[in-house]
N, C-alpha and C positions, 0 to 999 in steps of 0.2 A: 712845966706849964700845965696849968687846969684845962681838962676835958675840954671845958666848954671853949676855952680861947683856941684848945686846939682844931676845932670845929670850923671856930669864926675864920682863923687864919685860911683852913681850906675852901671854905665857902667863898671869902674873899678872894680866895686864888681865882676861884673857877669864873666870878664875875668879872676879875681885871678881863678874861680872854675874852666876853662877846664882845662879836666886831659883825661889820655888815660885808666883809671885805669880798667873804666867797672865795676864798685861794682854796690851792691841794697841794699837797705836799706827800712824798711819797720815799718808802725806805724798800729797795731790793737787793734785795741776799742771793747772794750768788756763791757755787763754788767753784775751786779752782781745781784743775783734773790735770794727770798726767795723760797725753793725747793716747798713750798705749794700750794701758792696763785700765784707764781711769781713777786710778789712786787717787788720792786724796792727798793735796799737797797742801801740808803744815807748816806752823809759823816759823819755825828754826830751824829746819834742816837747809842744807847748802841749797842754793837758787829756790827758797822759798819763800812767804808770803811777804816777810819784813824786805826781802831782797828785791820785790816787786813793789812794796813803797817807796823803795829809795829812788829805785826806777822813775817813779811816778812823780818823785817829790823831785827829779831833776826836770820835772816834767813844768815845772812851775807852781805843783801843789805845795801848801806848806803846811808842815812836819810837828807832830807832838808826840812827845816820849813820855814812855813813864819807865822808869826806875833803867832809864836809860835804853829801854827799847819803845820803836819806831812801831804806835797804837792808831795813830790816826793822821789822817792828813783833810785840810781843805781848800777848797776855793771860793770865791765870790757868790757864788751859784748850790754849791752842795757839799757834804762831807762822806768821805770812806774813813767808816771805821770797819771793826775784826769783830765775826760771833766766836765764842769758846771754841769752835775748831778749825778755825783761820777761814769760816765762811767769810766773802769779802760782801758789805754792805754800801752802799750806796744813796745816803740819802738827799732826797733834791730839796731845795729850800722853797714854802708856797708861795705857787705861782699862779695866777688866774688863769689864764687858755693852758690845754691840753697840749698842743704844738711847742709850749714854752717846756714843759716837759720832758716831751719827748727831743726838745733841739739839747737839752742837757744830758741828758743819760748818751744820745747819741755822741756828744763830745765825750764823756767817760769812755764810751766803748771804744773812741780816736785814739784816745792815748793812752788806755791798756792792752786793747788787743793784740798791737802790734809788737809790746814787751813778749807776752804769753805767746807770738808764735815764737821769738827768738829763744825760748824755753820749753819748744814744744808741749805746750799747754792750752788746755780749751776751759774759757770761762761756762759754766752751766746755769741753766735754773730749772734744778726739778727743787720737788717737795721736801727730796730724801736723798743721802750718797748714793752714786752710781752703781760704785763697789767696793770701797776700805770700810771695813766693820771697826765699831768703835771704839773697838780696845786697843785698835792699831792709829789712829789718831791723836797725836798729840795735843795740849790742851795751849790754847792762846797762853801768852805769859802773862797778862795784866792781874793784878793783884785778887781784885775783885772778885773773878772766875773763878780762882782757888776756893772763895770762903761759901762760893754758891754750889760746887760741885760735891762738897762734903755735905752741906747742908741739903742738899735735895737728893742724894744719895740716900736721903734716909726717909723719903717720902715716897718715892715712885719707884719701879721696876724700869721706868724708861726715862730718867731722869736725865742722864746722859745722854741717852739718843736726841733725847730734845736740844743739848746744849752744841752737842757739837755735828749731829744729824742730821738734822733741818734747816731749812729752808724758807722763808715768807717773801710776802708780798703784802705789804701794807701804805695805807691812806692815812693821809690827816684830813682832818675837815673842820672848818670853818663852824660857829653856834653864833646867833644874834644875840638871844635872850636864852633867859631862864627854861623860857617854856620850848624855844627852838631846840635848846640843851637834851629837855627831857624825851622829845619829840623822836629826835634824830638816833638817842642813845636806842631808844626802844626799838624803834625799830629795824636800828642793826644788829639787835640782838636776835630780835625775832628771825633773822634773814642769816642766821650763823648757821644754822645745819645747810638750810638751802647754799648758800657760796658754801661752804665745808664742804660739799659733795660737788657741789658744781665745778669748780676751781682745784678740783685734788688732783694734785701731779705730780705723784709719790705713788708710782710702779714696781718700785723697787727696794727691800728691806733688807739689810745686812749680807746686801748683795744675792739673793735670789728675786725674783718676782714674787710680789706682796700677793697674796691668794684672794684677799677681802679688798676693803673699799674705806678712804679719807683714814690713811694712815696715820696724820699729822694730828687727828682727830683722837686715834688710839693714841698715840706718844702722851698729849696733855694731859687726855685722862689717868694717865698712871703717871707723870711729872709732881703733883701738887695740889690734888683738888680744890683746896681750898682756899685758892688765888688763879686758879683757870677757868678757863670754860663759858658759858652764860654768867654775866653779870643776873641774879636771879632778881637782886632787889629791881631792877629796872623795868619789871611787873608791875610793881606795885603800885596802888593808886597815889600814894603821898611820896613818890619819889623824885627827889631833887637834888641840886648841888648836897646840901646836908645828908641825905639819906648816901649818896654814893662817898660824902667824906669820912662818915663812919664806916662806909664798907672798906675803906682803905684803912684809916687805926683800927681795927676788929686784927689786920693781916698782920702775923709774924714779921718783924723788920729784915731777918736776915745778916745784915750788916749796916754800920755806920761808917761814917765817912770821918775822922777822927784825926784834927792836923791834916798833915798831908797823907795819909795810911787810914787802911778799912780795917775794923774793927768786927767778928763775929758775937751777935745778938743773940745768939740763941733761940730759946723760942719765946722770948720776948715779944707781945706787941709793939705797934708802933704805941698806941695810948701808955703804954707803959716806959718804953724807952723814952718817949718825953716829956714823960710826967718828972724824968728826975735830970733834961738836962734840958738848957736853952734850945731853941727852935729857930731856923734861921729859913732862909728861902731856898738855900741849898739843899737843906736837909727837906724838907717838901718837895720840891722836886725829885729828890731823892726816891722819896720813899713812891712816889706816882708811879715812877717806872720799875716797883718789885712789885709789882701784881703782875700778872698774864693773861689774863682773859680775853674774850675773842674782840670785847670793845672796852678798850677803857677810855679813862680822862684824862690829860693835864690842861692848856689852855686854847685845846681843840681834841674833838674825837676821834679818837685811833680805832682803824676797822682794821684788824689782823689775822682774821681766818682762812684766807687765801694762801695757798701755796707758792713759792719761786714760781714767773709762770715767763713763756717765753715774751717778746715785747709786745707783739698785737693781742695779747689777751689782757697785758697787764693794763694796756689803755683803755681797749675794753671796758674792763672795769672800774678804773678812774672814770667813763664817759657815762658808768651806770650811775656811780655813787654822785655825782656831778649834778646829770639832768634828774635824779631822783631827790635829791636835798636841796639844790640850788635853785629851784621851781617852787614855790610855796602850793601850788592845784598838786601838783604831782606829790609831794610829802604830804598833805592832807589824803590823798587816796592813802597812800603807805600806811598813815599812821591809821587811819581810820578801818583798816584791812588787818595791824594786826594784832588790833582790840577783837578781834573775834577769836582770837587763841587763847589758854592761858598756859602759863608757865609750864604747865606738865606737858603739854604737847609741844613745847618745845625740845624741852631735854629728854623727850623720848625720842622724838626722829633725828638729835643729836648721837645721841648713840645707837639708833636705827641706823644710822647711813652707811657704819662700819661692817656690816652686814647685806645689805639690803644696797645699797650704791643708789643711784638715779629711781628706783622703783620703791623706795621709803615714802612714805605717808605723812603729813605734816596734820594735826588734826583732821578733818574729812578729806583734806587736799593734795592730791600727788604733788610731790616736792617739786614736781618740773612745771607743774600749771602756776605751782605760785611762782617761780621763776620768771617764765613766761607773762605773767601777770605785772611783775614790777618793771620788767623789761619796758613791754608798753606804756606805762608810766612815766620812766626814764628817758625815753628818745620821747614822751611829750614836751620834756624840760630843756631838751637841747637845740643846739644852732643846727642848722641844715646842715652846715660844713661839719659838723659833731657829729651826725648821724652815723657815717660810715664806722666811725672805729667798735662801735656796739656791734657788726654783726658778725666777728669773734665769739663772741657769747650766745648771740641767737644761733648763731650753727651748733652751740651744743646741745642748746637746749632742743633743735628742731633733730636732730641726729642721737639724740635721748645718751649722749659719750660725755665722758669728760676728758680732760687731757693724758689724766694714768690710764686709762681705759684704752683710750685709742694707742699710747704708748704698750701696752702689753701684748695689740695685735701685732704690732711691729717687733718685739722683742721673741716673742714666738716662732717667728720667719725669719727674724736675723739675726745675728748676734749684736752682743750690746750695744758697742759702740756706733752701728752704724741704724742701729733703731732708736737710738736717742739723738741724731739728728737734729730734730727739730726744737731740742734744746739747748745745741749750743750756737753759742751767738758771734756774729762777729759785725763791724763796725758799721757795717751798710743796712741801716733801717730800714 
């Protein structure tokens, strides 16, 4: 297909998705620990992750295989799929109120919890493993993960740690128009070092305590530069559906989807892998979710720089992203707040924060005043009854911590397992 139609085609993608509707939608990654040592329990060993779907899927969820092993299950409501090292994800399908939310994840937690204690297992959400180091980690079996793991092997020093390591917490959100599109992307881009430091809950690295600060921060940066991090074009004054569809064929494809089996691209562009074959909807959708960056596209915006975080922060910040975009007064301060930056001062207190933690400098402004800044913003945009779940986040921002932070006083004084507490979770929200 010619450049240009491959253009049109994404252009057209991104218009099918404005709606007025305002939903959230949200995907947490969790992992799954032995209650003892905190091992890291993978997808194939006996009473392991696939043994935990079956569990599940007797649960009433229902079951999809690939090449005959058990990848995903779903319900009415949400899907668990597997990250590359049997991280268990959770994603809820969007829903307008917060409550609607949290009344799903809280069903997820009814009916795995009580599997994982018969397994003596604790579900987690930090940023980063407790304590199995990565080489001791076996890799999900789905096909796909094999062609990524050689392939980004050969980009990063923490390539793997990213795959089978980590941990997120991510938002979908809702764009009206073109111009709410460009509005929203910007400035959660601007707003990635601030949440990258604010929301770091990654105290711990290949099982010692992380010495610095937004580990998850460090991982990307050495995973693949050049499909992580700041969307940069999203600076620019002429940036739109177009300006971000070329930023996606500009990326390496990685792999195709070919028949039923994935295929390695090499380092092919996308512009180039489909210049020489047909183009279909699958294969777009495809290729949206091989970028990484902290905000991309498909037919709503994905904010993804927050870490696994436990359940009252992760609302928290659903209730920021919410009353801060779902407010037009209030996204008009955002966006208008962070036209007085430009691009370099972003991606400097981007990698300021791995160093510097909460006390990093965002252009002239301490990273916690603009925090603090959208905050107030945010609860302008909300219902009264929405208020309470934001001051999760104002407690960090007023106690100047974040969650690794306050984790590593705890791990100082205790040992692991019972300083990570406040990470693991169980059914009672």
């Amino acid at each position: 297909m010619e450049y240009r139609e491959l253009l049109n085609e994404l252009e057209s993608y991104f218009r099918v998705g404005e709606t007025e509707e305002q939903k959230i939608g949200v995907e947490i990654e969790h992992f799954v620990v032995d209650k003892n040592g905190l091992r890291t329990i993978t997808y194939q060993e006996q009473n392991g992750i696939e043994d935990l779907l079956y569990q599940l899927q007797a649960k009433g969820w229902q079951g999809k295989k690939e090449e005959g092993n058990l990848i995903q299950l779903s319900s009415s409501q949400a899907d668990i799929t597997l990250e590359p090292g049997g991280q268990v994800e959770l994603g809820i399908y969007p829903c307008a109120e917060i409550k609607e939310l949290e009344e799903v994840y809280d069903q997820f937690l009814q009916d795995l919890i009580p599997i994982l204690e018969e397994y003596n297992y604790y579900l987690i959400s930090l940023g980063y493993q407790p304590a199995s180091k990565i080489n001791q980690i076996a890799w999900n079996p789905k096909q796909r993960y094999k062609i990524m793991s050689d392939y980004f092997n050969e980009k990063g020093q923490y390539a793997h740690n990213m795959m089978k390591g980590t941990a997120a917490f991510q938002i979908a959100l809702d764009y009206e128009s073109e111009q709410d599109f460009i509005d929203k992307f910007r400035v959660a881009n601007f707003l990635s070092p601030v949440l990258s430091i604010l929301l770091d809950n990654a105290p711990i690295f290949e099982g010692q305590i992380y010495d610095k600060q937004a580990l998850r921060t460090l991982i990307w940066n050495h995973t693949d530069p050049t499909r992580t991090g700041v969307v940069q074009e999203s600076f620019a004054s002429d940036f739109d559906y177009r300006k971000y569809a070329e930023y996606i064929l500009s990326k390496e494809s990685i792999l195709i989807k070919q028949d039923k089996s994935y295929q390695a691209t090499g380092s092919q562009t996308n512009r180039q892998v489909f210049a020489q074959r047909d183009f279909c909807l699958q294969d777009l959708e495809h290729i949206l979710t091989m970028v990484f960056p902290d905000v991309r596209a498909k037919q709503f915006i994905e904010i993804r720089m927050a870490d696994s975080l436990p359940p009252e922060l992760s609302f928290a910040l659903v209730s920021f992203w919410k009353g801060l975009f779902y407010n037009q007064a209030s996204l008009d301060k955002a966006v208008n707040f962070s036209k007085l930056f430009r691009l370099e001062d972003v991606l400097e207190a981007k990698e300021a924060i791995i160093k510097q933690g909460v006390k990093t400098k965002l252009g002239d402004y301490d990273i916690l005043e603009i925090a603090s800044k959208y905050i107030n913003w945010a609860k302008a945009g909300l219902k009264e009854v929405e208020l309470e779940y934001l001051k999760p986040l104002e407690e960090l921002v007023r106690e100047r911590k974040t969650p690794a932070s306050r984790l590593k006083e705890r791990l100082r004084q205790e040992n692991k397992k019972e300083a990570i507490k406040p990470c693991i979770l169980n059914y009672k929200l």
